[in-house]
C-alpha positions in Angstrom: 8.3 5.5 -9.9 5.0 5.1 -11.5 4.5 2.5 -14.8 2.9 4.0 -17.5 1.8 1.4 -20.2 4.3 -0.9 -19.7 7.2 2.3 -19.3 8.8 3.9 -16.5 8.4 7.4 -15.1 10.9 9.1 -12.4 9.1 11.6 -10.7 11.0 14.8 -8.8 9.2 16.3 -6.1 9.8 19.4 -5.0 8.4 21.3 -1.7 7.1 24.1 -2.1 7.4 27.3 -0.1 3.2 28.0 0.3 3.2 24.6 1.4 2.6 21.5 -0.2 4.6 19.4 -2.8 4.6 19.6 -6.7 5.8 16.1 -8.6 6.9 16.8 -11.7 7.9 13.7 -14.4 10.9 13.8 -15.9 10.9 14.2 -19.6 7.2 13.9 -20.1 4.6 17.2 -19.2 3.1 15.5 -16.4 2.9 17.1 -12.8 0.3 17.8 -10.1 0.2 19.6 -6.4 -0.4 17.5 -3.2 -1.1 19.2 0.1 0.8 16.9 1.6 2.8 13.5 1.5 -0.2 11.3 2.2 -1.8 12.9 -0.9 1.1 13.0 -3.0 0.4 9.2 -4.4 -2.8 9.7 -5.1 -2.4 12.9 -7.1 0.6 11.5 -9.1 -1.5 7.9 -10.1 -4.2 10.6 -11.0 -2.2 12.6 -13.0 -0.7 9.8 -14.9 -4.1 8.1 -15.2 -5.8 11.5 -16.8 -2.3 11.6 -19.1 -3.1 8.0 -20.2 -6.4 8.7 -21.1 
């Protein structure tokens, strides 16, 4: 889970079949693509930082 101005977002992540993982938020339109787990954080606090923007 990730705050987002003082709310909660629940994140699914799926792994995909070309490799790699794709978060998705549930009930909002963000998402992203990671290479791999170590990455994953990173991209989702990135994706939720450029949402918040």
């Amino acid at each position: 889970m990730v705050s987002f101005a003082g709310a909660e977002l629940v994140f699914v992540v799926e792994e995909v079949s070309e490799g790699g993982y794709v978060p998705r938020a549930v009930g909002d339109s963000i998402f992203t693509e990671a290479d791999g787990l170590d990455a994953l954080q990173d991209m989702v606090r990135d994706a939720v930082d450029c949402r918040s923007a």
